[in-house]
N, C-alpha and C positions, 0 to 999 in steps of 0.2 A: 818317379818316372812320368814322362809329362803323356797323355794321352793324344792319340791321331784323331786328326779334327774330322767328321766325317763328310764327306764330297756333297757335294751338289745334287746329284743323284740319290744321294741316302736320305740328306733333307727332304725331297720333294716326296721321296716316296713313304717317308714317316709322316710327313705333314698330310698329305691327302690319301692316307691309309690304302695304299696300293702294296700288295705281294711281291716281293721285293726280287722276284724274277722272274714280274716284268719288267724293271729299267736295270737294273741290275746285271742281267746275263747270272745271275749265281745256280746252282744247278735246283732242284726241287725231287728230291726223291720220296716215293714211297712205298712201304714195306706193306704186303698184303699177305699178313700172317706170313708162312715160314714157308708160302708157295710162290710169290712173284714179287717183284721188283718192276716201279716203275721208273725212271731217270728223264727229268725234262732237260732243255738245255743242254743237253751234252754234244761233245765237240768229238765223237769219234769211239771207234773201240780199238782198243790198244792188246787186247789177250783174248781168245774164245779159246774155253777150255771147259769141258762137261763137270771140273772142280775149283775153276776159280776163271772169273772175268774180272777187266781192270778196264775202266770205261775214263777217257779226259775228258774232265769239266773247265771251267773257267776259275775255279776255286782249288783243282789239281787232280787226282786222281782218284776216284770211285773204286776201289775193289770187293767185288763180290766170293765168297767162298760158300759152296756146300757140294751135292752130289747131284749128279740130272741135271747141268744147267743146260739152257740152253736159250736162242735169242726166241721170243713168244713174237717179237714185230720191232723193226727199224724202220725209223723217219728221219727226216735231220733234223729233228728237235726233239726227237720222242726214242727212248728204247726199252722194251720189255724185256726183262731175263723173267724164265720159268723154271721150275726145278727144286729142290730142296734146300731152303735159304739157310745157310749157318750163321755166316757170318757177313755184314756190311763195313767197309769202312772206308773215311776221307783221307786220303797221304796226300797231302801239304809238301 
């Protein structure tokens, strides 16, 4: 299986060691312990629900699952869930 060559964009930003969302648009999440979630990049929120949020990224859909969610801060590049984290995941 022949592999996908990768963009212009993915070169420059491996070649001069840049985080790859900044040229990229890819999302950047992080998990702070099993209380908050952070999501950079994201394109919107698609479900608010106190046991599961579902945030689009540029990479697809973010679903967050546990108890107490709730939005901590929305930007349009930035969104905090707070609440009891169970479960993360990417749907492609």
């Amino acid at each position: 299986m022949e592999r996908e060559r990768p963009s212009v964009a993915e070169r420059l930003v491996h070649a001069l060691d840049l985080p790859p969302e900044v040229l990229l648009n890819v999302p950047k999440t992080t998990l702070i312990g099993n209380v908050q979630v952070l999501v950079e990049n994201h394109l919107g929120l698609l479900q608010y629900d106190p046991r599961a949020m579902r945030i689009r990224t540029a990479r697809g859909e973010l679903v967050i699952t546990g108890a107490g969610l709730r939005i901590g801060s929305i930007l349009p590049r930035e969104l905090v869930v707070d609440g009891r984290i169970v479960h993360v995941e990417l749907r492609r």
